[in-house]
N, C-alpha and C positions, 0 to 999 in steps of 0.2 A: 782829445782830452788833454788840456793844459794841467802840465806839471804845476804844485803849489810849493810852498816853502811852509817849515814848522810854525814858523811866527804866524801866518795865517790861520792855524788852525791852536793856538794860543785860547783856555778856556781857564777862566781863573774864576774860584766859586770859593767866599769868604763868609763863615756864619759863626754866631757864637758856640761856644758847646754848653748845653742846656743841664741839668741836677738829672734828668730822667733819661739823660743818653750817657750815662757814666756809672762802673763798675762799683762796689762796695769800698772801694779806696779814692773814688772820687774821680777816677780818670776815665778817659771817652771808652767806650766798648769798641773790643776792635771790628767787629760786624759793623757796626757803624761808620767806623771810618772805610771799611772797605767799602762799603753801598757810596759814599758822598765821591771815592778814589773814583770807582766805576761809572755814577751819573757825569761827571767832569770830564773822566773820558770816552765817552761817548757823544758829548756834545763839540769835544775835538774831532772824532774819528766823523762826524756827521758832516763837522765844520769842512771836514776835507774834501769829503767825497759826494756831498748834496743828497746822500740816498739813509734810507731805512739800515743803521746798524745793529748789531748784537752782539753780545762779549761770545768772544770763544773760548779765552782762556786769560785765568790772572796769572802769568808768569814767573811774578817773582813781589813779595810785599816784605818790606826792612821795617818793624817796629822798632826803631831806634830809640823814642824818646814818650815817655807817657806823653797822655795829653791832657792836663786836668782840668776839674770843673771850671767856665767863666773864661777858658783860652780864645781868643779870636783865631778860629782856625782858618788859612788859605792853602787851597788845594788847586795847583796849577797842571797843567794838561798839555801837552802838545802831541801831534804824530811824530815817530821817528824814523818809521819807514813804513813804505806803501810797497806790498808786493800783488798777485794778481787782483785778487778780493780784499786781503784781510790786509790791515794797518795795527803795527804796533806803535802801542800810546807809552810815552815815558811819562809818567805823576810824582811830581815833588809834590810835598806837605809840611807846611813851614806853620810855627805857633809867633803871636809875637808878644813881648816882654811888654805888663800893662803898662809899666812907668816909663819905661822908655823908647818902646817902639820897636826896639830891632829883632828882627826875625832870627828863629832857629830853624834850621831844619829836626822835621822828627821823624820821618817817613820818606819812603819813596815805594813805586811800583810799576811793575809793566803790565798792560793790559793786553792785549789781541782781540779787537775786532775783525769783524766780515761785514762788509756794505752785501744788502740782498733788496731784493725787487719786492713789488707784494707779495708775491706768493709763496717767498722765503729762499729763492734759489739765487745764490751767491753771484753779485756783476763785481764786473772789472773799475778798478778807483784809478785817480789818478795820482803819477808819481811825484817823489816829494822832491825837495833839492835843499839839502840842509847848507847852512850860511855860517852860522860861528862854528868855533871849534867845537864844546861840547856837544852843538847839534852832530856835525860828523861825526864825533868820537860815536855818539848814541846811534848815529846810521848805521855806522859801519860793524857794530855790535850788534844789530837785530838780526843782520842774518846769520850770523854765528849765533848765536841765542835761535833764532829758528832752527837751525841746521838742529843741533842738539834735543831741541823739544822732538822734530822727528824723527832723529835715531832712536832717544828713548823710549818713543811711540811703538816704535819697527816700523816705519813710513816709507823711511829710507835706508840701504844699507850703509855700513861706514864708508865707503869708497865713495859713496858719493856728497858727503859731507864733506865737500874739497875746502870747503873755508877752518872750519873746526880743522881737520888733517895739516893746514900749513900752521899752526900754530904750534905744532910739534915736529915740524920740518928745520 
């Protein structure tokens, strides 16, 4: 299994926001954005690993900016890291300015997928190899972000959260 890199697995899904996908104030519903976050990543987490994915868990979503009726929204997708089965997806969410173009950020989030076979039982993905800085920075952040999701769980005990543990070393 050849390792891939984030930019391969790059899923970028641009659509207007419609009058019936928007709250009594006129901005997009966040249920909505979180379904568009999650189709995006998973067509990255697919993009990576050629197989049947399914979300495991949304790990963390930043509503930072409304998003109002008529916004041309882009929701970008990459893997950030691939561990046995499951790949964490980072999602940026940029609006852009009608009259001039330039993008804002208003969003972001982490997804967790699991590549599984037909019959639902979890295979092995291949691993990533991230290239710029913020792709490393966001590698090297998932398994600390993992570690944590399963201490919380009780998956693992603290002791074995060694990446979490040097971070107060």
């Amino acid at each position: 299994m050849n390792a891939k890199t984030p930019k391969e697995t790059l899923t970028i899904l641009t659509d207007l926001v419609l009058p019936g996908e928007t709250n009594p104030l006129d901005n997009l519903f966040g249920g909505e954005l979180l379904a568009r976050m999650d189709r995006a990543s998973s067509i990255a987490a697919r993009r990576h690993c050629k197989r049947i994915v399914v979300t495991a868990t949304v790990n963390h979503v930043a509503f930072t900016k409304a998003v109002p009726v008529g916004s041309v929204l882009t929701i970008e997708a990459k893997v950030s890291r691939a561990f046995t089965s499951s790949m964490e997806i980072f999602v940026d969410v940029w609006i852009e300015d009608r009259e001039s173009g330039e993008k804002t950020k208003v969003n972001e989030g982490i997804y967790t997928f699991v590549a599984v076979n037909e019959t639902g039982t979890p295979v092995k993905v291949p691993k990533i190899v991230p290239e710029t800085k913020l792709e490393k920075e966001r590698f090297d952040g998932a398994l600390r972000r993992k570690q944590l999701s399963l201490l919380l769980a009780k998956k693992i005990k603290p002791d074995d959260a060694t990446e979490l543990k040097a971070l107060f070393e």
